[in-house]
C-alpha positions, -999 to +999 in steps of 0.1 A: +532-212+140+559-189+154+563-183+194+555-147+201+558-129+234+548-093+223+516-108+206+496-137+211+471-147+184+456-172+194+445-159+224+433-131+203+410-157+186+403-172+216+392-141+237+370-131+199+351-164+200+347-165+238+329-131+236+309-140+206+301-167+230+290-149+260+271-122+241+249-154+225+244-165+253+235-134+268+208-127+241+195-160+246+190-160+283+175-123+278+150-136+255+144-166+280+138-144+310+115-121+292+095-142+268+105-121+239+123-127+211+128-087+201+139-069+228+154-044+212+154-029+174+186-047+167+174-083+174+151-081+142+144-048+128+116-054+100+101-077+128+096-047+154+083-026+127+054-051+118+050-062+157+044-025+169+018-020+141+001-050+150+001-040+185-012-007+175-039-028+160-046-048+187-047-028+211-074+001+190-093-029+181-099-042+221-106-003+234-128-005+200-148-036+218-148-016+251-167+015+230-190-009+212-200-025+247-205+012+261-227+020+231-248-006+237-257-002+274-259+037+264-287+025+237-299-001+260-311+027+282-325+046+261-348+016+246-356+012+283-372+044+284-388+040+247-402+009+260-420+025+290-434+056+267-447+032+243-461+011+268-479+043+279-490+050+248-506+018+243-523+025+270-538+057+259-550+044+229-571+015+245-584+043+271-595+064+239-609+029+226-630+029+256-640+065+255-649+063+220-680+038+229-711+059+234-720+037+268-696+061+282-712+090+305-694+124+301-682+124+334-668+087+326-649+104+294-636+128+321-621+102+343-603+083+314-592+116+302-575+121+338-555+090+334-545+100+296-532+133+310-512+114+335-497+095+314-488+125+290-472+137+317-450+107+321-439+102+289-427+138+290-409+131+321-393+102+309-383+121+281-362+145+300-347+119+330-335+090+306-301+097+306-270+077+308-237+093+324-251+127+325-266+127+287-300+131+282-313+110+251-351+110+247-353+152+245-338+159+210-302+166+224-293+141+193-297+150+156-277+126+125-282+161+104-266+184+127-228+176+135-228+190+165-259+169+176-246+134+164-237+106+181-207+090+170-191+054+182-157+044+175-163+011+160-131+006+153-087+012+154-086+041+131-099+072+120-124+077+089-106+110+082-092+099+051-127+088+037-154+108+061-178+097+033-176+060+035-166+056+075-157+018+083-145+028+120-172+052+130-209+050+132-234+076+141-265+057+156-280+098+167-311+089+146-324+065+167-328+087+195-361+102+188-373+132+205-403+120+228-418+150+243-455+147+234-451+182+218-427+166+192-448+132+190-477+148+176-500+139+205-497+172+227-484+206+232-465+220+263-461+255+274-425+259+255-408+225+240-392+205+266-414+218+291-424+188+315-455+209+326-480+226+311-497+197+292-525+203+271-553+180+255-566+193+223-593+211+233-624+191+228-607+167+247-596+189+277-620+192+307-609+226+313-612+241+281-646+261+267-642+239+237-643+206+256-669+182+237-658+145+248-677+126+217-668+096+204-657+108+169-633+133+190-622+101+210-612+085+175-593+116+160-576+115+189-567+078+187-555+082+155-532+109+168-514+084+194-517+055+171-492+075+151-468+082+178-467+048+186-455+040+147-429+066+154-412+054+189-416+015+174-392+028+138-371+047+165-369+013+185-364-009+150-332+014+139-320+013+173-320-024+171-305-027+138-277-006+149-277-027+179-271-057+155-244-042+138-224-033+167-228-066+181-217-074+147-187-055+146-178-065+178-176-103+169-158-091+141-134-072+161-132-102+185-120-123+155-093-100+144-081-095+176-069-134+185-055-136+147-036-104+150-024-120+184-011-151+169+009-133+144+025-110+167+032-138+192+049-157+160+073-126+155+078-115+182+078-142+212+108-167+222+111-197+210+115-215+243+129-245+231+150-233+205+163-204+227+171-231+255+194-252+231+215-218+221+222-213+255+231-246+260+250-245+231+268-210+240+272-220+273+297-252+257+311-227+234+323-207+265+338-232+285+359-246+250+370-209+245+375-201+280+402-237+280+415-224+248+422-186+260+443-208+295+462-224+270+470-195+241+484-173+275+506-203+284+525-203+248+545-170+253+556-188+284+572-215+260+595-187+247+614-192+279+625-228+276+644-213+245+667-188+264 
């Protein structure tokens, strides 16, 4: 090797590999200090494309589990107030059950009819205050045919506008919010619908209508009027509680997906603690040969002199 004073390879070399050194090292304390093996696009590229995706995943699929949760109190609500208006209506058929039996005096009839007005009146109350963050659900404000009247839960990351006719991320549970005003039930009317006052027995069955005639065979028409509103809040309850099932479903589901999705990620993109220790290690070596070897290239020019 010839002695050069205007250039100096070898601490060229030297000062190369002592930089490759540093900037390993660098890298590897980085990833050490941040847990992540991709900080930036240029530590793995196709990794950060796959990693975001995932995370974009991830994180639809846990606000996804938040929705389903929300959906369920919202529904649990509303079965809450179901529950009561069936329970009133169960009452109202075992008053009609007693005021069909012919022991009954007309002014008894009158007194259970009291109570059964009463409880009309509830159950159109009930239909208009169960709400659930300023949504009313028992009072027709929901409809599965109308889309401006659906409700719709995002079960899911994505969006079903590529295929609105098979929806795997959105679920409209609107049609088991039935309408319970007793107007809509079958069992009364009201002055306009919605109305919470204004109820009205039929008429044979109405102490203050002409018509009133409290027979038994009046009684039993009427029974089979409520025994038929009770069919119809118990299939509103049963759909509600299969779409209950499925959420609950889809949320285990979701669950699932969510701590597999999170294992793969962490595989891409998280350090490697032990292998990113020993290339520090390792670096760290490298820099304090190449660091001794860049002392000693800058001392060879110097050799030049002994020659003069």
């Amino acid at each position: 090797m010839a002695i050069s004073v205007n250039t100096n390879v070898p601490s060229l070399i030297a000062q190369n590999s002592l930089n490759r050194s540093l900037s390993a090292m660098e890298k590897a304390m980085q990833q050490l200090t941040t847990g992540k093996r991709i900080n930036n696009a240029g530590d793995d590229a196709a990794g950060l494309v796959i990693s975001e995706n995932m995370k974009v995943q991830i994180n639809g699929s846990n606000k996804a589990m938040d929705n389903v949760q929300d959906a369920q109190n919202f529904a649990a609500v509303a079965e809450g107030g179901m529950i009561t208006i069936g329970d009133h209506l169960q009452r109202i058929n075992e008053l009609l059950i007693q005021g069909a039996n012919d022991t009954n005096s007309t002014e008894s009839r009158k007194a259970i009819l009291v109570e059964i007005k009463q409880r009309l009146d509830d159950i159109n109350v009930i239909s208009q205050a169960t709400q659930f963050n300023g949504r009313t659900m028992l009072d027709g404000s929901f409809d599965p045919n109308d889309p401006d009247k659906q409700f719709i839960v995002q079960i899911g990351p994505y969006s079903d506008t590529a295929n609105p006719d098979n929806p795997l991320n959105t679920i409209d549970i609107s049609g088991a919010f039935a309408d319970c005003h007793i107007s809509v039930l079958g069992i009364g009317t009201t002055t306009d619908s919605g109305a919470v006052n204004g109820i009205m027995l039929p008429p044979e069955l109405d102490p203050d209508d002409p018509a009133f005639d409290p027979t038994g065979d009046n009684f039993r028409l009427y029974m089979d009027t409520i025994q038929a509103a009770v069919g119809t809040v118990t299939d509103a309850r049963g759909l509600l509680g299969g779409y209950l099932n499925r959420m609950t479903a889809n949320y285990d589901n979701l669950s699932i997906m969510v701590e597999n999705l999170t294992t793969a990620k962490s595989r891409i993109t998280d350090t490697d603690v032990a292998e990113a220790s020993s290339e520090m290690i390792k670096q760290q070596i490298l820099e304090q040969v190449s660091g001794s070897m860049l002392t000693q290239a800058n001392q060879l020019p110097s050799l030049a002199l002994s020659l003069i």
